[in-house]
Structures are given as C-alpha cells and as structure tokens.
SEMAR-285646 format. One record per atom (N, C-alpha, C): residue number from 1; atom name; x, y, z. Coordinates in nm, 3 decimals. Layout:
     n   atom        px        py        pz
   NUM     CA         X         Y         Z
...
This chain:
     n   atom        px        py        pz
     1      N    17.852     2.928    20.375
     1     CA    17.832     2.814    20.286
     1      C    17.727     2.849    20.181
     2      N    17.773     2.851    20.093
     2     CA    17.676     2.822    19.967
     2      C    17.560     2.745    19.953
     3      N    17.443     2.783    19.866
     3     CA    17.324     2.702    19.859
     3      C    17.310     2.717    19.698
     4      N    17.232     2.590    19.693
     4     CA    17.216     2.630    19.548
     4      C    17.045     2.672    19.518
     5      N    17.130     2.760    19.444
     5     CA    16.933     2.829    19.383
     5      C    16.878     2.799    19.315
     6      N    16.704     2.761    19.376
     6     CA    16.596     2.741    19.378
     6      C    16.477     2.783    19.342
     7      N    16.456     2.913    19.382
     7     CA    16.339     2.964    19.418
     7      C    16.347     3.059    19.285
     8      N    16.236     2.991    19.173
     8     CA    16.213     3.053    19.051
     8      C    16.195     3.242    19.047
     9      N    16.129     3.293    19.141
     9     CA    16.092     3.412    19.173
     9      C    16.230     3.482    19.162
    10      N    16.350     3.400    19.247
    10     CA    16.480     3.482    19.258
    10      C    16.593     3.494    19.114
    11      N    16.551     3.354    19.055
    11     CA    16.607     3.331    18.901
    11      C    16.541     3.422    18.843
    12      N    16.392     3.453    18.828
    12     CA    16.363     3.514    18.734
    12      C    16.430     3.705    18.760
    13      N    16.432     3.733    18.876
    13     CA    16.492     3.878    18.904
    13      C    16.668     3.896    18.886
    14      N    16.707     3.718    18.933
    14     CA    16.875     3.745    18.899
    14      C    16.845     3.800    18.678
    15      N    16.752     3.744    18.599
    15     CA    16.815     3.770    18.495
    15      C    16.706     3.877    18.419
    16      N    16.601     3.967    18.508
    16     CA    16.585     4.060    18.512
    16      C    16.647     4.192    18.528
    17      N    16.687     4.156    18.654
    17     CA    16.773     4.293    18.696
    17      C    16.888     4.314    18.727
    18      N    16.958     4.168    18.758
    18     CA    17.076     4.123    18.764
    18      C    17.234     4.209    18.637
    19      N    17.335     4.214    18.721
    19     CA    17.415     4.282    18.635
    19      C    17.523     4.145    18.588
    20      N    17.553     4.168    18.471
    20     CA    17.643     4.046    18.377
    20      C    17.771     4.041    18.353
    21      N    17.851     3.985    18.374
    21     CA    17.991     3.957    18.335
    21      C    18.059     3.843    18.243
    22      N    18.072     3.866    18.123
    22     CA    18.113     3.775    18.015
    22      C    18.250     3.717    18.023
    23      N    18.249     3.593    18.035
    23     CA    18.397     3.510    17.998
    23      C    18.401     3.438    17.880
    24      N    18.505     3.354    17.862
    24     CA    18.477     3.322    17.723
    24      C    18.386     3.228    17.724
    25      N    18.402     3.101    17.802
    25     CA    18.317     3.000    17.816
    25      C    18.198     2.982    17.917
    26      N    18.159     3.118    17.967
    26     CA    18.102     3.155    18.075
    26      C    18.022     3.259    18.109
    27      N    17.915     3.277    18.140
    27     CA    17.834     3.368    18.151
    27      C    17.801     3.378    18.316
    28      N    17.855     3.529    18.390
    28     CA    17.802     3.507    18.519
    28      C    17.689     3.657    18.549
    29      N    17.576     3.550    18.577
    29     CA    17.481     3.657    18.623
    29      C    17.430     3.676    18.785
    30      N    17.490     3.809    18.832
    30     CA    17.439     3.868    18.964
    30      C    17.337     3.929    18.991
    31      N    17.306     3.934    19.115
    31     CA    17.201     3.997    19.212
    31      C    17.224     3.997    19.351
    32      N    17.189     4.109    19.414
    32     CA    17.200     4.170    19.569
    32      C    17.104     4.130    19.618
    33      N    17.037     4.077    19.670
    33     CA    16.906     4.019    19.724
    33      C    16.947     4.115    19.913
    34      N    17.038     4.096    19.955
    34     CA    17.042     4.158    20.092
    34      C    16.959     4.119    20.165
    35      N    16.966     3.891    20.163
    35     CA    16.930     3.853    20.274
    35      C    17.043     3.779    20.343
    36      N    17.148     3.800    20.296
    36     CA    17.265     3.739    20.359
    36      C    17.298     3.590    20.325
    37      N    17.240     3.521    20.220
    37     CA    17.253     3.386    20.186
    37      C    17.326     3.431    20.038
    38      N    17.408     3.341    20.020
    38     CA    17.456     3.314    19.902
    38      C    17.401     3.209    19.834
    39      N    17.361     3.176    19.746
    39     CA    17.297     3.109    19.650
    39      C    17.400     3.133    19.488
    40      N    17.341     3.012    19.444
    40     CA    17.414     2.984    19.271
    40      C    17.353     2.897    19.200
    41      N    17.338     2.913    19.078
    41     CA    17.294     2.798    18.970
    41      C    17.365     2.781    18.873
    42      N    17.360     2.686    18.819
    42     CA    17.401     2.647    18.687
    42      C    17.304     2.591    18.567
    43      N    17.350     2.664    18.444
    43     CA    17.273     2.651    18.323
    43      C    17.324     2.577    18.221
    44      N    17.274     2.507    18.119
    44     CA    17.356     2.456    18.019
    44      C    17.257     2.420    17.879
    45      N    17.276     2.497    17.801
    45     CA    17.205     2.498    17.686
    45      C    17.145     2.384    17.636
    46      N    17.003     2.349    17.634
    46     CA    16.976     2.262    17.583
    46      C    16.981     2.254    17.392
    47      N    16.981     2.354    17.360
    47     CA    16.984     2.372    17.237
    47      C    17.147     2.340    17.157
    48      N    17.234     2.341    17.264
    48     CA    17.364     2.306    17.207
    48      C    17.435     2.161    17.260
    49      N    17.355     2.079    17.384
    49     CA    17.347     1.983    17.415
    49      C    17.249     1.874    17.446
    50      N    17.150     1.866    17.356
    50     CA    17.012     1.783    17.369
    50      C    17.017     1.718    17.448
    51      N    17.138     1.647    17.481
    51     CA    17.159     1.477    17.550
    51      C    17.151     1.540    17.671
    52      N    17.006     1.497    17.810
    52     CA    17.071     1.520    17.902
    52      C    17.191     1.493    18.009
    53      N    17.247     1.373    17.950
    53     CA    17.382     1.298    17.998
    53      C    17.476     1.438    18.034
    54      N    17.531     1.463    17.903
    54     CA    17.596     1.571    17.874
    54      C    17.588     1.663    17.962
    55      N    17.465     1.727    17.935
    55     CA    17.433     1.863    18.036
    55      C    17.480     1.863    18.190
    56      N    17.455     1.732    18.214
    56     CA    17.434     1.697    18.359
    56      C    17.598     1.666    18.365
    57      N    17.669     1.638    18.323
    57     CA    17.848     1.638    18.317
    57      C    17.889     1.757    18.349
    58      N    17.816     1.842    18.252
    58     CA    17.875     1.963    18.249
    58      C    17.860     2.057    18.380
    59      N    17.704     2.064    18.403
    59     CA    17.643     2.117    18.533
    59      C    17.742     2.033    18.636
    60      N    17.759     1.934    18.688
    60     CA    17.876     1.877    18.798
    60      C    18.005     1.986    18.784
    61      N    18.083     1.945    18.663
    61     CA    18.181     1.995    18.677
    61      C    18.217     2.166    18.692
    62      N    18.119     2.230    18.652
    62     CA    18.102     2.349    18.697
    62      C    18.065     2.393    18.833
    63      N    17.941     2.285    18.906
    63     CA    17.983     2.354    19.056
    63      C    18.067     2.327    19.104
    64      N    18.146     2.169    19.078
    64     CA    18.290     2.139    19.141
    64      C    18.360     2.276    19.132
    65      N    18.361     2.339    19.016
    65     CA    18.489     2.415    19.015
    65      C    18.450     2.533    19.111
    66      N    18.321     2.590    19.113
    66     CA    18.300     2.677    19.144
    66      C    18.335     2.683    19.308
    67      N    18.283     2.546    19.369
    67     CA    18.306     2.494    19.534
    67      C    18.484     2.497    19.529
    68      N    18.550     2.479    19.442
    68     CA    18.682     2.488    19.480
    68      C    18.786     2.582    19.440
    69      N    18.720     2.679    19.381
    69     CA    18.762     2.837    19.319
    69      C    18.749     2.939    19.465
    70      N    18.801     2.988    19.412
    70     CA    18.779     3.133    19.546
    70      C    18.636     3.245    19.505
    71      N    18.574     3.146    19.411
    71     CA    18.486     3.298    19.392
    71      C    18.396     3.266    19.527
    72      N    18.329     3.196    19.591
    72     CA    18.251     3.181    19.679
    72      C    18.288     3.271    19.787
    73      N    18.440     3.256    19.789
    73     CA    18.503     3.389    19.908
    73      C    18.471     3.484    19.869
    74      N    18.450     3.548    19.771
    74     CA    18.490     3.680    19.706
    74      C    18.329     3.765    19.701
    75      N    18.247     3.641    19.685
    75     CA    18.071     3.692    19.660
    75      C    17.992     3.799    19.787
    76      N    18.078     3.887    19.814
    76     CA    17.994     3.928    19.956
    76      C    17.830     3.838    20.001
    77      N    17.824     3.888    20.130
    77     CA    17.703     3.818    20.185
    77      C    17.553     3.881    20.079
    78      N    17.458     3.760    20.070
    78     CA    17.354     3.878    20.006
    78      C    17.337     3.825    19.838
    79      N    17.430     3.838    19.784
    79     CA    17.490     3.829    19.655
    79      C    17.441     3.663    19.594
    80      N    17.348     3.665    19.497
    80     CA    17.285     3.534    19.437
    80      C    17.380     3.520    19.327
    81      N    17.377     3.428    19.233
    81     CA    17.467     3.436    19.122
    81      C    17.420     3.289    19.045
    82      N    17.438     3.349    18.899
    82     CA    17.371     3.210    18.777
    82      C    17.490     3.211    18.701
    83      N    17.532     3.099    18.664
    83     CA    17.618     3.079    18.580
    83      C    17.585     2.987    18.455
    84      N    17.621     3.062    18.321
    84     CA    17.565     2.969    18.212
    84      C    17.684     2.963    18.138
    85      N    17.647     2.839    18.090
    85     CA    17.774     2.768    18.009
    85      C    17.761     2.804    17.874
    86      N    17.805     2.826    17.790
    86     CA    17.852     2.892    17.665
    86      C    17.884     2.873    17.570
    87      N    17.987     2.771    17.630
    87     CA    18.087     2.694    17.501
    87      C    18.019     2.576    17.457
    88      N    18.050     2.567    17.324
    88     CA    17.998     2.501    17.252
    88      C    18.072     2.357    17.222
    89      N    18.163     2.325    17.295
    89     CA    18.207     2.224    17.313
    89      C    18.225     2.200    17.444
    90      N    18.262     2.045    17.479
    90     CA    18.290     1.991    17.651
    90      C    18.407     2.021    17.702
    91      N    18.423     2.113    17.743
    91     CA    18.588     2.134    17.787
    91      C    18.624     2.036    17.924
    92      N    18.741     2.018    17.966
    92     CA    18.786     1.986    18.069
    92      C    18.789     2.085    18.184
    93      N    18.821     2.006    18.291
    93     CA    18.783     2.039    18.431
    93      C    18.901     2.126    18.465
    94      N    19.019     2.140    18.394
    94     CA    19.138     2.241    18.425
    94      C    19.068     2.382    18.319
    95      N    19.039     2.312    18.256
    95     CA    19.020     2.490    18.095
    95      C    18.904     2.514    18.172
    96      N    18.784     2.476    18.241
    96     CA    18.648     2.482    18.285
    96      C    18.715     2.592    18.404
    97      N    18.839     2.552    18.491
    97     CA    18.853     2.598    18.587
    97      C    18.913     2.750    18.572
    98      N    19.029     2.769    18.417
    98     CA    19.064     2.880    18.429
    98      C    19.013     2.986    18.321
    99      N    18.861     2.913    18.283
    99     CA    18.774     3.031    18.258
    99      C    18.697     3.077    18.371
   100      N    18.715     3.001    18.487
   100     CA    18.604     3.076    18.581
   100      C    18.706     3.169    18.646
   101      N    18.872     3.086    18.676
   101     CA    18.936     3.230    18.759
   101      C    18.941     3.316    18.634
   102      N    18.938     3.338    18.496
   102     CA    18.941     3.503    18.466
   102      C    18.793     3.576    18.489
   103      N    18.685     3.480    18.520
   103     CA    18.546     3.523    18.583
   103      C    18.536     3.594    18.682
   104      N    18.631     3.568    18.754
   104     CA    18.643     3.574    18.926
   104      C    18.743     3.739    18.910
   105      N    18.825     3.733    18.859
   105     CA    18.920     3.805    18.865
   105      C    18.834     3.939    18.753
   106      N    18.751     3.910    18.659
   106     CA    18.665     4.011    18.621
   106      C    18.533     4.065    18.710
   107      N    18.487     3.968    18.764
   107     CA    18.394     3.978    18.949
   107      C    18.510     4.065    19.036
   108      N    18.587     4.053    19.070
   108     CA    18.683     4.127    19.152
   108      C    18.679     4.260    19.123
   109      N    18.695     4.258    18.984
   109     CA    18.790     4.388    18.930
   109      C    18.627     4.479    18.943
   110      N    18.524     4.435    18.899
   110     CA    18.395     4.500    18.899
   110      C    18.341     4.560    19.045
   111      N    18.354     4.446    19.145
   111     CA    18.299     4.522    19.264
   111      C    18.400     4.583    19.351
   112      N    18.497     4.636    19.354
   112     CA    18.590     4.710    19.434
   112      C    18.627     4.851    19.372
C-alpha cells in the first residue's frame, strides 16, 4: 500500500538526485530510498493556478488516477515518486488518466 510523501528531507533528495521521466501533461520524479515503503506526491503549479480551489481539484484527481492505474504495481518496493502537473490547462479525469498510462508504460520501459 502506498503512502503519501511527507518527509521534506525525502522530497528534497527525490528532486536532487532523483531520475525523471517526461509525459506530456506530467512530470514523474523517482528515487530508491531502499526502505521498502512506497511513497508519492503530488505537485501543481502555483504560478499557473493561483486559485487554491483549482490546485486542490487537480491534486485529487491525480492521486485518484494514480490509486487506480497500475503504476503502484509496477513501482518496486523502496521506490518514492513525485508527480508534477504540467499542463497548463484542467484536463479531465479520462485524458489525466491516459497521460499517466503513457507515464507508466515509459516507467516500465526505463526500469527493465
């Protein structure tokens, strides 16, 4: 089961040392921590959405997708992960969903 991340120390090393994978509407940033917890966050530009209403729409519908995508299967144990939103408009919860599977399927193609 997934947790969501917290602990500033681990954010600041996921986008230190962390390795990156670009989607269109999507930014996913990793890290190996190799304590066996999976962890995730979500980001959303304040500079392209002032309103925190908005942000906070957006942040929902992104972990929804993420809790009901297969990437959570796919994250070996260990493995932290940040996800930042991109697009510059509000997409829907289907286009939200099949920018994360070509995320997932570029996560795939990277660690095997």
């Amino acid at each position: 089961m997934a947790q969501y991340l917290k602990n500033k120390k681990k954010i600041d090393l996921i986008f230190e040392k962390g390795s990156t994978i670009k989607g269109r509407r999507l930014l996913l940033k990793t890290y190996d921590f190799k304590d066996g917890v999976v962890e995730f966050g979500v980001s959303v530009s304040k500079k392209f959405y002032p309103s925190a209403v908005k942000r906070n729409l957006i942040k929902r519908r992104v972990r929804e997708q993420v809790k009901s995508s297969g990437l959570l299967k796919i994250i070996p144990k260990g493995v932290s992960f940040f996800l930042i939103y991109t697009s510059k408009e509000i997409i829907s919860s289907s286009d939200l969903k099949d920018a994360l599977e070509s995320l997932v399927k570029n996560f795939d193609s990277g660690f095997k």
